[in-house]
C-alpha positions as CSV (number, residue, x, y, z in Angstrom):
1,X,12.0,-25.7,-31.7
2,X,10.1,-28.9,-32.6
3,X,8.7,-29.0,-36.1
4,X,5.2,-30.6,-36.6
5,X,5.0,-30.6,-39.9
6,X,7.7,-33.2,-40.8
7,X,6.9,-35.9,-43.6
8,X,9.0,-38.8,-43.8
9,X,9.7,-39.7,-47.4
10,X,10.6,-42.8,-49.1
11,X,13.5,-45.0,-49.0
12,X,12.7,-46.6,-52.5
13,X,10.2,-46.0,-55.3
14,X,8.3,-49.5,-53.8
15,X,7.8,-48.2,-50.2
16,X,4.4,-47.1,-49.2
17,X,3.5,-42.9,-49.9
18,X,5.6,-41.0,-46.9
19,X,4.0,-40.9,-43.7
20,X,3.0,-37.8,-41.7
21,X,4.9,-38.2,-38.0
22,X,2.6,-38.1,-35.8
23,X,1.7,-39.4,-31.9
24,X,-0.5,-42.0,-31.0
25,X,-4.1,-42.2,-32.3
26,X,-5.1,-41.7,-29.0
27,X,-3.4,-38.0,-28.4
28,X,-4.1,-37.2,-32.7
29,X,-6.2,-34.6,-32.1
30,X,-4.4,-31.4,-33.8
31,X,-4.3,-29.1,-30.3
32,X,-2.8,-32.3,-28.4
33,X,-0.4,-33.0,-31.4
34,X,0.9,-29.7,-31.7
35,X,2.4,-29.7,-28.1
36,X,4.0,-32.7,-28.5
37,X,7.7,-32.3,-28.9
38,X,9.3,-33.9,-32.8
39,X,11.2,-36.7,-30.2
40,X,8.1,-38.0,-28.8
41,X,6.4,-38.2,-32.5
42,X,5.7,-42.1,-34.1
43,X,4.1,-43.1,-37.0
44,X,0.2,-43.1,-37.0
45,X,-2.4,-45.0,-39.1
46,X,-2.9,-43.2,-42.7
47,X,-6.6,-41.7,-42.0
48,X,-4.7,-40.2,-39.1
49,X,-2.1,-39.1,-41.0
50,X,-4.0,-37.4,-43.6
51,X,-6.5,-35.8,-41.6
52,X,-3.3,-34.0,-40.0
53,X,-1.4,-33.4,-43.0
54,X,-4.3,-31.8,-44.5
55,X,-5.5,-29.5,-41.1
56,X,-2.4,-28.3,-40.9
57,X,-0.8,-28.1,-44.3
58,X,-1.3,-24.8,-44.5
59,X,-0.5,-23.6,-41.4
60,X,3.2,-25.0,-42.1
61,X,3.8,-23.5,-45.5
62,X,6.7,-21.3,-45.1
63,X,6.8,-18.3,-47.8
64,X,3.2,-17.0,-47.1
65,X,1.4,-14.0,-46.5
66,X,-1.7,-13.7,-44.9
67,X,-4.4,-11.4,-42.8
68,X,-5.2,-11.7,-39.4
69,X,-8.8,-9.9,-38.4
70,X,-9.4,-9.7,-34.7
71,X,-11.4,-7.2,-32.9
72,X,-11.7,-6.1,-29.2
73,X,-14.2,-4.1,-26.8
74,X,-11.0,-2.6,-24.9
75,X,-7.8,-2.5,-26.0
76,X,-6.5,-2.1,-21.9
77,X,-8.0,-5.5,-21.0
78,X,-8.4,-7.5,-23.9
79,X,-4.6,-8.0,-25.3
80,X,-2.5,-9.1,-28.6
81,X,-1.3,-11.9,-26.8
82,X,2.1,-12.3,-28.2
83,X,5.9,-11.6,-27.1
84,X,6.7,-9.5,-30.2
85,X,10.4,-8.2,-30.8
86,X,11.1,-5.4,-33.7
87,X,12.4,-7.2,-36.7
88,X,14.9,-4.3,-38.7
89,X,16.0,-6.6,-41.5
90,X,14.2,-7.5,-44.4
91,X,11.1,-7.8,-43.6
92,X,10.8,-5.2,-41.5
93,X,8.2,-5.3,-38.9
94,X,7.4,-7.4,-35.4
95,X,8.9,-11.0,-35.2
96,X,6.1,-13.0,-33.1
97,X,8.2,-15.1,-30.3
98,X,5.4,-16.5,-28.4
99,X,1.7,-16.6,-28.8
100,X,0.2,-16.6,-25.0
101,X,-3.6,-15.7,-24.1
102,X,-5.5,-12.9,-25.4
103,X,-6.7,-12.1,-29.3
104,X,-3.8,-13.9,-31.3
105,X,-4.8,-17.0,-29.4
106,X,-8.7,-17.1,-30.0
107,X,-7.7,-16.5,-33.6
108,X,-6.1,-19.5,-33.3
109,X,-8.2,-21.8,-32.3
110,X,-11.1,-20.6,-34.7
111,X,-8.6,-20.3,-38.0
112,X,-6.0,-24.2,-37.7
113,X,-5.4,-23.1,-41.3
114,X,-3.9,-19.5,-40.7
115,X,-2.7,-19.6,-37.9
116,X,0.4,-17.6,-35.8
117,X,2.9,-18.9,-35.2
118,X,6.5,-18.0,-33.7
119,X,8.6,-16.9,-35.9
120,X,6.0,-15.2,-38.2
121,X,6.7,-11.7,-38.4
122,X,3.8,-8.6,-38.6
123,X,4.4,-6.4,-41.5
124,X,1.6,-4.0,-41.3
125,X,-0.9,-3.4,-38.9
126,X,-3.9,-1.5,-40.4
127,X,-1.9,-0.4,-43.4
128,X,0.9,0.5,-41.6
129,X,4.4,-0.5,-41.4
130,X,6.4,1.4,-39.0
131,X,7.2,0.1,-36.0
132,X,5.8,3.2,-34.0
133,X,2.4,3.1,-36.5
134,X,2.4,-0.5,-35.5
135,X,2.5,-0.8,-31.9
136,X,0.1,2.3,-31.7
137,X,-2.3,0.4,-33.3
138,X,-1.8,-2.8,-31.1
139,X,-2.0,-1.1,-27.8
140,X,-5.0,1.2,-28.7
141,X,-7.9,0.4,-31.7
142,X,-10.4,-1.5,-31.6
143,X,-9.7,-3.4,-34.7
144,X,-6.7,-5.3,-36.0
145,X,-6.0,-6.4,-39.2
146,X,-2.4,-7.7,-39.0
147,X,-0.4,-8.5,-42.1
148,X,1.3,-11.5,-41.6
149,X,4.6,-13.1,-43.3
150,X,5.7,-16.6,-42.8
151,X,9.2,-17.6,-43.8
């Protein structure tokens, strides 16, 4: 899968401060960028650059934990919105595949700096942290608070 958070570092100690990758200035907005495969990427101007780098520095950190809040009217129309397998290695829980339309989604587009990705994995959902516990609570309440591990 194509990384967007790569940073090209320096060569020597006299080249310019590393350069986020990046597409053109005219695609830079962070919903356009993030669709853009790493092969299509180029070098952008630094305001650019930075404004990406810091919108989506901590959506790429790898190692966090973090809460999701969503909340639905009805949990038979109004879906997660993620392909989710069950993860049975350290750490146990579901392993997001694919984020697609529904709750996960919204909470994407209002939190850039928490967002979920693929390849997060769900450790808890409402406090709990079986699997069964879990997808109970994913199919059926009303509120979701999703713990969420990035590695």
């Amino acid at each position: 899968e194509a990384s967007v958070c790569t940073v090209v570092g320096r060569e020597s100690a006299a080249d310019e401060p590393p350069t986020l990758l990046g597409p053109p200035p005219a695609v830079a907005e962070l919903g356009e960028f993030e669709k853009m495969p790493k092969e299509a990427a180029k070098f952008v101007p630094e305001q650019v650059a930075a404004e990406l780098e810091k919108s989506s520095e901590s959506a790429c950190q790898a190692g966090i934990e973090f809460e999701v809040k969503v909340s639905r009217q009805d949990p038979k129309k109004e879906k997660l919105g993620a392909d989710i397998n069950q993860r049975k290695v350290d750490p146990v829980g579901l392993k997001v595949q694919r984020v697609k339309l529904g709750l996960l989604q919204k909470w994407n587009e209002g939190n850039p700096e928490q967002r979920v990705n693929p390849g997060d994995i769900i450790t808890r959902v409402n406090g709990k942290g079986d699997f069964k516990s879990m997808s109970e609570a994913i199919f059926t309440d009303l509120e979701l608070t999703l713990t969420v591990v990035r590695y």
